[in-house]
C-alpha positions in Angstrom: 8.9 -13.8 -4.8 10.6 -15.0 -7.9 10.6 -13.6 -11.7 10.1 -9.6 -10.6 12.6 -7.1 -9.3 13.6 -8.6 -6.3 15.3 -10.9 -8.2 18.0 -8.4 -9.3 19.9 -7.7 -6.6 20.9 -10.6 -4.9 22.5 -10.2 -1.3 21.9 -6.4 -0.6 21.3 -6.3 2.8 24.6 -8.3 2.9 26.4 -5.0 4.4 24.0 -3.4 6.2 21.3 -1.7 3.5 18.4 -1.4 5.0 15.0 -1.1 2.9 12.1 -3.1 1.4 11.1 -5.0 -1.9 9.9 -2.0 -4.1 6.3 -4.4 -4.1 5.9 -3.6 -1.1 6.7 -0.3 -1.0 4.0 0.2 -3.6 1.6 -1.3 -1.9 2.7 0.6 1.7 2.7 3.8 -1.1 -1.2 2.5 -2.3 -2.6 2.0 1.5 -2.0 5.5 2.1 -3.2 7.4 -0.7 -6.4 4.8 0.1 -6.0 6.1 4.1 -5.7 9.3 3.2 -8.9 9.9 1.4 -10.9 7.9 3.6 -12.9 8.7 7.2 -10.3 10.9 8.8 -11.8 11.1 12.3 -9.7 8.6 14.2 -11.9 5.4 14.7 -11.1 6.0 18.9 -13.9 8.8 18.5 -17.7 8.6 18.6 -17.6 9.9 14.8 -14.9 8.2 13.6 -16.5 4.8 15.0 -19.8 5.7 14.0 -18.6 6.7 10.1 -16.9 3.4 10.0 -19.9 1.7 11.2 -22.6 3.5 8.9 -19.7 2.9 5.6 -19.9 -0.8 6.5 -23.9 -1.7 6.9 -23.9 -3.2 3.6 -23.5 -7.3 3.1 -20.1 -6.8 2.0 -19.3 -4.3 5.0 -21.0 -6.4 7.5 -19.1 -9.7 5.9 -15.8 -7.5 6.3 -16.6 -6.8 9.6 -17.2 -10.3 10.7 -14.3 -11.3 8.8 -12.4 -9.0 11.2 -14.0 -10.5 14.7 -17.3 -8.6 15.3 -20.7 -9.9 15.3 -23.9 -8.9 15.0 -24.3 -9.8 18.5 -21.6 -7.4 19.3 -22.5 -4.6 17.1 -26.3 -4.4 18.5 -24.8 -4.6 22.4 -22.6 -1.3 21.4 -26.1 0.5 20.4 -27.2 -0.4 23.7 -24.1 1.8 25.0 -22.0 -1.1 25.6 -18.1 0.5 25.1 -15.9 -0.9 22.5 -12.2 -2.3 23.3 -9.4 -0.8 21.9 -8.9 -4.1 20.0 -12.5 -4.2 19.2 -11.9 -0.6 17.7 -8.7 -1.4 15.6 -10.8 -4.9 14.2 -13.5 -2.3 12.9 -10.9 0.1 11.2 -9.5 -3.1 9.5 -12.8 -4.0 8.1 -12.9 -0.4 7.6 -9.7 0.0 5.4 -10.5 -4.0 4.1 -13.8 -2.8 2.6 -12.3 0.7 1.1 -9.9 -0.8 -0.5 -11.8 -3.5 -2.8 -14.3 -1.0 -3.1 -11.7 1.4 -4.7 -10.3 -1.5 -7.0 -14.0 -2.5 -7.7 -14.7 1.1 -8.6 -12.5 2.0 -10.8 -11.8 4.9 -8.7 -8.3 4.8 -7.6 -7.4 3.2 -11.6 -8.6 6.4 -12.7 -7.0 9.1 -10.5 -3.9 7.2 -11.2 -4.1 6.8 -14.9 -4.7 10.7 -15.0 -6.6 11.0 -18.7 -3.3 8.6 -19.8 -0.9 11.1 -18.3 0.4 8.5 -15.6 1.3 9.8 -12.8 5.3 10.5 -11.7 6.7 8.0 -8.7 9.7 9.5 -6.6 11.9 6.2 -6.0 14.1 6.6 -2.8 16.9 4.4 -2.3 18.0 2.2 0.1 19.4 3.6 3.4 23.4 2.9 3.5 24.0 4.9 6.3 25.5 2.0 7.8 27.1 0.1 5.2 30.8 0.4 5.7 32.2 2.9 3.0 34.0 0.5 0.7 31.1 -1.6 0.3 28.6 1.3 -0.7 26.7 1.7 -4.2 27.9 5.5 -4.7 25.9 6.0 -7.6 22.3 5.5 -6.0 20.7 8.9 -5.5 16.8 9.8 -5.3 15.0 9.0 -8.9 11.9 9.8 -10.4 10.1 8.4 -13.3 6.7 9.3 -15.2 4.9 5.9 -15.3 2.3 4.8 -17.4 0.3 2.3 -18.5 1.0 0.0 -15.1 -1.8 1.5 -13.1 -5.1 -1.1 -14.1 -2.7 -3.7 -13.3 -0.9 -2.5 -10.3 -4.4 -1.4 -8.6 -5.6 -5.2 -9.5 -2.5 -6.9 -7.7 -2.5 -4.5 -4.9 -6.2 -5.5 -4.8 -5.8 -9.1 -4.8 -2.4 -8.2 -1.9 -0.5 -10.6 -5.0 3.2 -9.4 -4.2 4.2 -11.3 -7.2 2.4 -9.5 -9.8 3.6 -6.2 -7.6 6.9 -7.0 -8.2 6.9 -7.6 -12.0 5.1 -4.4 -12.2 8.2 -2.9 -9.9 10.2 -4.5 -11.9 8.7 -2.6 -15.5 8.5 0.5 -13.7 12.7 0.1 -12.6 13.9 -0.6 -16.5 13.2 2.7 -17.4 15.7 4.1 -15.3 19.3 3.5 -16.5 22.1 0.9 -16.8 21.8 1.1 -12.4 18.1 0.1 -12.1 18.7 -3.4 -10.3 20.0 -1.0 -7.3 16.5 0.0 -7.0 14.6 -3.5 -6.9 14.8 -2.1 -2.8 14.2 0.8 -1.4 13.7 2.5 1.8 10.3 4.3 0.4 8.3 5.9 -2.5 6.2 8.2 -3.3 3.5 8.7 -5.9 2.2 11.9 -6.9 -1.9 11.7 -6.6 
């Protein structure tokens, strides 16, 4: 990635921090608001499976599906009782969670519970971990941040869509200038959170 946040603090792992690219931390932070309103049965069940199943019958769902290793051939032997492995089960709740997810972007869905009427919605920013960075080499000032954002939501939605870490990172990169003279000490992080 080059031209976004990540950009801004060179070598910080250098002593020991331990984190991730703020990107990716919105997109980890993005997947789980997604998981979390989706099938919750665990897809190891008969109705989890079966949810998943009946949310992907569609062209797209089915194309998601095969995209993800099952077959037609395959999905009519499990309605002749045939039992699923477990690596069969995790391919269908990727093309579960594959299929959700553009559908949210192609919705409009998640754009607008994030947007909130233009309110925005407030992200708590949680620094890197340097537990084990040797004292004298520690950035004293980095504490846990929050900031009301705005205005980033169509785009970061689109680039989380698209999995375009680049754009992710500029967006990262918007969302950190608000903060103080200190935000380049938060292109990484160890997580986030976004109030939806």
């Amino acid at each position: 990635m080059t031209g976004g946040a990540t950009d801004l603090w060179g070598e910080w792992q250098k002593h020991g921090a331990q984190g991730i690219s703020g990107a990716r931390a919105l997109a980890a932070e993005l997947d789980r608001i997604a998981h979390q309103g989706g099938i919750a049965s665990p897809v190891t069940t008969h109705r989890g499976l079966t949810a998943r199943l009946r949310y992907l019958s569609n062209g797209p769902g089915l194309e998601a599906l095969r995209k993800n290793g099952i077959s037609a051939r395959l999905l009519r032997s499990w309605g002749r009782g045939a039992h699923p492995s477990r690596a069969k089960l995790q391919a269908v709740d990727r093309a579960y969670q594959d299929h959700r997810k553009a559908n949210l972007v192609r919705s409009g869905a998640l754009k607008r519970l994030l947007n909130n009427g233009g309110q925005g919605r407030r992200i708590e920013i949680y620094p890197v971990d340097q537990s084990r960075v040797d004292e004298k080499y520690r950035r004293p000032t980095l504490s846990e941040r929050s900031v009301q954002a705005r205005y980033i939501w169509d785009d970061l939605i689109t680039a989380w869509g698209r999995d375009d870490e680049n754009a992710l990172d500029e967006i990262w990169d918007d969302v950190i200038t608000d903060l103080d003279s200190q935000y380049a000490a938060y292109a990484y992080v160890s997580s986030l959170g976004i109030g939806a």
